[in-house]
C-alpha positions in Angstrom: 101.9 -25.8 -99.0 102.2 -23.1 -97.0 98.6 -20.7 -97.0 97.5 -17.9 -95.7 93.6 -18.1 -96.8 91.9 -21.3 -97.8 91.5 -22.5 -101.6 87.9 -21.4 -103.0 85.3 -24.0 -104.2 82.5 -22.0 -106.3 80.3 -24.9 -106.7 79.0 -27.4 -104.6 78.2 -30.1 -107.8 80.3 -33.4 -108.7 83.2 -31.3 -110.1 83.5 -28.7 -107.0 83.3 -31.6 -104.4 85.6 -33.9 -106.7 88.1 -30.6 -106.9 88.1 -30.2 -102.9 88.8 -33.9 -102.9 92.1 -33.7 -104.8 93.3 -31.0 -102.8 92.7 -32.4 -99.3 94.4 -35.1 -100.3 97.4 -33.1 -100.8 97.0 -31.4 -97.5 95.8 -28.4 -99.0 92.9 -26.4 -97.1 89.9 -25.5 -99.2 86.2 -23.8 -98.7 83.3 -24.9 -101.2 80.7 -22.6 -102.1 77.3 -23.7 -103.1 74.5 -21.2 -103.8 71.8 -23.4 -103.0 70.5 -24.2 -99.5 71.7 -27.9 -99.7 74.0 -29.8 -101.2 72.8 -32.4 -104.0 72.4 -33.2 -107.9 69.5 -33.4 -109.4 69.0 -35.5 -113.1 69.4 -39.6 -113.3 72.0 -41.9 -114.5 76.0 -41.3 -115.0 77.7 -43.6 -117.3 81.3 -44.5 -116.0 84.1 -45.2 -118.6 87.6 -46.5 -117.2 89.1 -43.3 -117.1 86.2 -42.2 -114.4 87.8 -45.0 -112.1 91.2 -43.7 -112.6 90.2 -40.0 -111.5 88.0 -41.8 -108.4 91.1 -43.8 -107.3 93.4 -40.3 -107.5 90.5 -38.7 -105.8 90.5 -41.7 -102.7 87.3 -43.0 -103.4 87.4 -45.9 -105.8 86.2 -48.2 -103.5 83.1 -46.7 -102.4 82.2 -45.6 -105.9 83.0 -49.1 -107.6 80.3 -50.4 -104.7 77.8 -48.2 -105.8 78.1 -48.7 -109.6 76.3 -51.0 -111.6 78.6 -53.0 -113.8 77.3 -53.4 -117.2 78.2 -56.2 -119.6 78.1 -54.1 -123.4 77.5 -51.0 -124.9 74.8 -51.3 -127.6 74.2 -49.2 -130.7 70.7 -50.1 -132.5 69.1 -48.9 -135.4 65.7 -47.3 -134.6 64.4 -47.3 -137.5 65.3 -51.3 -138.3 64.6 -52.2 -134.8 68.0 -54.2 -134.7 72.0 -53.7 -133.6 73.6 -51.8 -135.6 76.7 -52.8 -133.2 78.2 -53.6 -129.5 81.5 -53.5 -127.7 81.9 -56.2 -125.1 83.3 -54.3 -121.6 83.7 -58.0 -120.1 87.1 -58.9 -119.3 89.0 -58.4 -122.2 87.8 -54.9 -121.9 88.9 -54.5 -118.2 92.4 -55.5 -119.2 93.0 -53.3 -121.5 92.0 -50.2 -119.8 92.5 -51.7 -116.3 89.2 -50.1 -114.9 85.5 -51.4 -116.2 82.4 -49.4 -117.3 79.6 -48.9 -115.6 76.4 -46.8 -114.7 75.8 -45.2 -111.7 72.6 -42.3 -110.3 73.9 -39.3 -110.5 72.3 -38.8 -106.8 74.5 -41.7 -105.5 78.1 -40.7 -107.1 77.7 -37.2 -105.9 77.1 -38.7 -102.1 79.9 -40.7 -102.8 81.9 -37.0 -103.0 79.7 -35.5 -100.5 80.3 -38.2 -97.8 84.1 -37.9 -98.2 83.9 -34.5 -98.3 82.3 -34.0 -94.9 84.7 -36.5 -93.4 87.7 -34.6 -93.9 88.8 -31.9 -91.9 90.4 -29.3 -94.7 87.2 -29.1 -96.1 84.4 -26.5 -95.2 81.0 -26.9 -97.3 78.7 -23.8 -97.1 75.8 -23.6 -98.8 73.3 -20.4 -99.5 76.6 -19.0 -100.3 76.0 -17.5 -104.5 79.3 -16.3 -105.7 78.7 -13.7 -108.6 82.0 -12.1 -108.8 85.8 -11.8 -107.7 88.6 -10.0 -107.2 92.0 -10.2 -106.7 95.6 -8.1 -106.2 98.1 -10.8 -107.1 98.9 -12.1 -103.1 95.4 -13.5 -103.2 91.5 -13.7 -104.2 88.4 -12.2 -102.8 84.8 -14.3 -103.2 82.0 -11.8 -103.6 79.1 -12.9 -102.9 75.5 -11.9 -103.6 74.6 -11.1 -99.8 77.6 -8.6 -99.5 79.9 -10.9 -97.8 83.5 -11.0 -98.8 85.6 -14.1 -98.3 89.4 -14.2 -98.6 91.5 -17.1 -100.6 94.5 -18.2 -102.0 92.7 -19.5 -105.1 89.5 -19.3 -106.5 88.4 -22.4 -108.9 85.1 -21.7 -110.6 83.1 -25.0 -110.5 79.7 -23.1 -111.5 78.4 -25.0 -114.2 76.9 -23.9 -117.7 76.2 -20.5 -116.6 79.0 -19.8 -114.6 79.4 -16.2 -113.3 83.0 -17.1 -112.6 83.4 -18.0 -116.1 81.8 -14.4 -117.8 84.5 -12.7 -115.9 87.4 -14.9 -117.2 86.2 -15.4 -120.8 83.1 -13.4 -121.1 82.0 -15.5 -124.1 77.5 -14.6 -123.5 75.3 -17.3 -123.0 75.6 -20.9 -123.6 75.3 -22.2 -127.3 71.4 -24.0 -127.7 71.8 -27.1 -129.4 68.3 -27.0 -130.9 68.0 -30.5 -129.0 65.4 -31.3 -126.2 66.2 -33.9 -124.2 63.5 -36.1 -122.0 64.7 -37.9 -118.7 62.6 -40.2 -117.0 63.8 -43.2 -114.2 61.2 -46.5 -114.0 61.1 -49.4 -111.5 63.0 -52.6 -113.5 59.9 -54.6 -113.6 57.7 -52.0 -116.1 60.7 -52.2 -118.4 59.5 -54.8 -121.6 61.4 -57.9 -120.3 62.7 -58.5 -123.9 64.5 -55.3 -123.2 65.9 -55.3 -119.6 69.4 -55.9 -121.2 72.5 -55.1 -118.9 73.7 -52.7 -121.5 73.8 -48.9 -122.2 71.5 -49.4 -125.2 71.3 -46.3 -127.7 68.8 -46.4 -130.3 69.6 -44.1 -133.0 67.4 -42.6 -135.2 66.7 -39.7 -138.1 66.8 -36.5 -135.7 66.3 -38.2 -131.9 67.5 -41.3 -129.9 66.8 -43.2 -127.0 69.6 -44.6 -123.9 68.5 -46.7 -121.8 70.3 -48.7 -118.9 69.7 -50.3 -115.4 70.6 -48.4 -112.5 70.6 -48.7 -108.4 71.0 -52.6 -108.4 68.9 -53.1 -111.2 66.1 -51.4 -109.2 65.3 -48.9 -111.7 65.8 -48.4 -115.4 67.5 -44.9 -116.8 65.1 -43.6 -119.4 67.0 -40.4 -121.6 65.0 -39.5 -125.0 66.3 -36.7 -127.0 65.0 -35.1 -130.4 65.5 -32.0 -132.6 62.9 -29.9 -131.9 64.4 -26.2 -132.4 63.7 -25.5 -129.0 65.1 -21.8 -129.2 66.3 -21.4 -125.0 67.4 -23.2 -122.0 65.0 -25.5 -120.2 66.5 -27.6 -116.9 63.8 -30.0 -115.3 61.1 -28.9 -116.6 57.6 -31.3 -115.8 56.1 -32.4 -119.6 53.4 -34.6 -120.5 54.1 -38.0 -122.4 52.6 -36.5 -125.7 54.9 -33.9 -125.9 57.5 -36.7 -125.4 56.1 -39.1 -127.8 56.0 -36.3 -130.9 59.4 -36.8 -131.6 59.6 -40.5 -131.8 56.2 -41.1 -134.5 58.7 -42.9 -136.7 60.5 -44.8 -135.2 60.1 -48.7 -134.8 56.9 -49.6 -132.6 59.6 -52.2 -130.5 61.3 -48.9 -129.7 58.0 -46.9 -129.4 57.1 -49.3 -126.4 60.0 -48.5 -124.6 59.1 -44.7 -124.5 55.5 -45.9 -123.5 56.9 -47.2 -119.9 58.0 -43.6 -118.7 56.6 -41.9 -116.3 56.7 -38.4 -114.5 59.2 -37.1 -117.6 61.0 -33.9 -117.4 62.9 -31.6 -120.2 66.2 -30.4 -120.8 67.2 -28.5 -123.8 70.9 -29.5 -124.4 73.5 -26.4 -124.5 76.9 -26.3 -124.9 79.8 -23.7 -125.5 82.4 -23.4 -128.1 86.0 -24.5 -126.7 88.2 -21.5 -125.8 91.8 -21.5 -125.0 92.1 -19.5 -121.8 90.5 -20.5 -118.4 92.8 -18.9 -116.0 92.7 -15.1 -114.7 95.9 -15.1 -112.5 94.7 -16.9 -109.5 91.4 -17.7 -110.7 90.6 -20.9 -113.1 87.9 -22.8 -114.4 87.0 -26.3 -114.0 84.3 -28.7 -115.5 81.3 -27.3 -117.1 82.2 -24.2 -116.3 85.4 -24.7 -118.4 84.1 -27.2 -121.6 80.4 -27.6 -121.5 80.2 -30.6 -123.6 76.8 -32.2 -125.4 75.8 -35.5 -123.4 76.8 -37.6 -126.6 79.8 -39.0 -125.4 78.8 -39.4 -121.7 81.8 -37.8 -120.6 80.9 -34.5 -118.9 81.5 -35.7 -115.1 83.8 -37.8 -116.2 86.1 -34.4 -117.7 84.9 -32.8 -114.8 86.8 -35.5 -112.2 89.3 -35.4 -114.4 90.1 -31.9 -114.3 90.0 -31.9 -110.3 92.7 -34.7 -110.4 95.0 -32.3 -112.8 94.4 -29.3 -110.9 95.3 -30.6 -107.3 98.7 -32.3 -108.6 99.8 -29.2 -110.4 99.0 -27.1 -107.5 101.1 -29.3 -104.8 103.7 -29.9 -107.4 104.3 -26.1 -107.8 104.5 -25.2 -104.0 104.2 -21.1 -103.8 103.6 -20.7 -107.7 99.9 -20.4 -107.4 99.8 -18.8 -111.3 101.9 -21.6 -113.0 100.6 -24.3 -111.4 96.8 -22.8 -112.7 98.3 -22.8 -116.3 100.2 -25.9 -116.2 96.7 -27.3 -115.2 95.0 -25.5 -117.6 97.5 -26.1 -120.9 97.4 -29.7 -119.7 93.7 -30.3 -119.9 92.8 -27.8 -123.0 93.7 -29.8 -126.0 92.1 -33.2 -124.3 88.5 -31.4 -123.0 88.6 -29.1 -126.7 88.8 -33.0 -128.5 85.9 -34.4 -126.5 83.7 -31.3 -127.1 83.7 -31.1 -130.7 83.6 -35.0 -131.1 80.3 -34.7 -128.5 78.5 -32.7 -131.1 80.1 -34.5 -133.6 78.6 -37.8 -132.6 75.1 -35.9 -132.4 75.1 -35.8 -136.0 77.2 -38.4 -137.2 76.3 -41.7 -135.1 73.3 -40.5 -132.9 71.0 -38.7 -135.4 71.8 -39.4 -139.1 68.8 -40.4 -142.0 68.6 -42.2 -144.5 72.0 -42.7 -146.9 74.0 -40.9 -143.7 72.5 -43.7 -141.4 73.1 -46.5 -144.0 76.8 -45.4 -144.3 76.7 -45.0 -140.4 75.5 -48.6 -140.1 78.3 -50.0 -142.7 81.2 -48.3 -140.9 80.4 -49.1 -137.3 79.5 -52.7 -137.7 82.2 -53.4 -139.7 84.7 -53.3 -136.3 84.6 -55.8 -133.2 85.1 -55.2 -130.1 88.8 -55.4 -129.7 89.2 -52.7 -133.0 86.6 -50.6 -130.7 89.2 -50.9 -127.6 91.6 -49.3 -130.0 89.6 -46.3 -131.3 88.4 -45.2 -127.3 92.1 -45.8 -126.7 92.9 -42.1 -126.3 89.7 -41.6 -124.3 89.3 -44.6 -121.5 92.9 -44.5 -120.8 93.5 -41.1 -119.7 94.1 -40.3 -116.2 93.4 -36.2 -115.9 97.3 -35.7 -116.1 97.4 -36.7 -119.9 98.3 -33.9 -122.4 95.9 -34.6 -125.3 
């Protein structure tokens, strides 16, 4: 595709690198931006359904990623309260034919060297870091980057891969701050061996309970443990990372089953998120400008599917843009009105399963219980059907 300025990156997270990936690979030269002085992710564990695979293999690095993964054998949904399974969906092989791809875990540190590493190794990719975008603009033949040390950088395209509070994004949809959930979430990563033996199941194990919930899976070769604890605490603004005591962590889980209780116990050195997402809006694209990843649809972690949207978008964007050659501004909506309806449905159903499945009491969690353990496995491989089959270039 013939270019006169490079493609422009704003973000050097999973969804920026992944983005740079998909257009190198269709020989398309492209800059990422990263305001931070180095390039790296910060939280714990990523859980990987099959439709992450198919976006890793478009992006030409399934192999490396499937060697980094940790391949677990269910998914587990427990009553905290009870103590017991509510229910599980085998992801042996049965699961691996019908999708094609497994499910698996992986740090969050390790998939974004993954990107990273193939990143640096190809030439149509520059990486610059200390390089804060806060605004744009553009005269139809191509975009400027402005950035917050004065500097001006030309492109063809600008993609705004700038997370939750994306300056890109307030130009091109100007919707205010980031919607607080009320939720507070509590990450914490333990060597395997001060995990209760009884519990070191290969499984992603959610324990739901009235207002807060616990996941819990191995990670790094069973090395360590991913601890994530989340409760309704009305926490009125955003918090990212923030260093808490284990009181403040324990107050939200007094009720819950002492077998689950002991689990919380084990953490150590915990940190504080307080969960924010966005409503879903039609319109990501200002003429050569678009949106990708959180910086598009901020989801709610309670389908475990924001990096996985995220990879998926950069697989959409770089086909549509070397499959209209010259047309920079239909090839950005033709990437956008492909991904909008898909991203909008796992949004919604993200806070939907916050109150529906994760968080319900009493009568609510009773029916909860009924409905979900009345399906096996196989009935659960049809309702993720729309989900873990998609590829990044599926309409809906």
């Amino acid at each position: 595709m013939p270019q006169a300025a490079p493609m422009l990156i704003v973000g050097g997270g999973i969804g920026g690198l992944a983005a740079a990936l998909g257009l190198a690979r269709r020989g398309i030269r492209c800059s990422v931006l990263e305001k931070s002085p180095a390039l790296g992710e910060i939280g714990a564990g990523i859980q990987l359904g099959p439709n992450a695979f198919h976006a890793f293999d478009h992006l030409g690095v399934g192999d490396t990623a499937r060697a980094m993964a940790v391949y677990i054998d269910r998914l587990r949904l427990m009553d905290a309260v009870a103590g017991e399974e509510i229910t599980h969906i085998d992801l042996g092989e049965a699961f691996r034919r019908r999708f094609g791809n497994p499910y698996a875990v992986i740090h969050r540190g390790d998939l974004h060297g993954v990107f990273l590493t193939a990143c640096r190794e190809s030439p149509l990719i520059a990486l610059r870091t200390g390089s804060e975008v806060v605004d744009y603009a553009q005269d139809g033949k191509g975009v400027t980057a402005l950035l917050a040390n004065g500097e001006r950088l030309a492109g063809s395209v600008l993609i705004g891969a700038d997370g939750l509070w994306s300056k890109i994004r307030r130009r091109v949809v100007g919707d205010g701050a980031p919607r607080v959930s009320g939720h507070t979430t509590y990450r914490s990563v333990i060597p395997t061996e001060r995990m209760p033996e009884a519990l070191r199941w290969n499984a992603a194990t959610l324990w739901a309970g009235p207002k807060c919930h616990i996941v819990h899976y191995p990670l790094q070769g069973w090395k360590l443990f991913n601890l994530v604890v989340t409760y309704h605490n009305d926490a009125p603004a955003l918090v990212g990372g923030q260093p808490v005591p284990f009181e403040e962590v324990m107050r939200g889980f007094e009720h819950i089953h002492p077998r689950v209780q002991a689990i919380i116990r084990h953490g150590r050195e915990w940190r504080k998120w307080v969960l924010c997402d966005r409503d879903p809006v039609e319109h990501w694209v200002d003429g050569r400008v678009a949106l990708l990843g959180d910086a598009a649809h901020p989801m709610l972690q309670y389908m475990a599917q924001g990096a996985c949207m995220a990879m998926e978008d950069a697989v959409c964007l770089s086909h549509m843009l070397a499959t209209h050659p010259g047309r920079i501004e239909p090839a950005l909506e033709a990437y956008r009105a492909r991904r909008v309806l898909r991203t909008t449905r796992v949004q919604l159903m993200s806070r939907a399963m916050g109150e529906h499945v994760y968080h319900p009491a009493g009568a609510h969690a009773l029916l909860r219980n009924a409905i979900m353990s009345a399906k096996d496995s196989r009935q659960w491989y049809e309702t993720l059907a729309w989900l873990y089959g998609g590829t990044g270039l599926d309409p809906a």
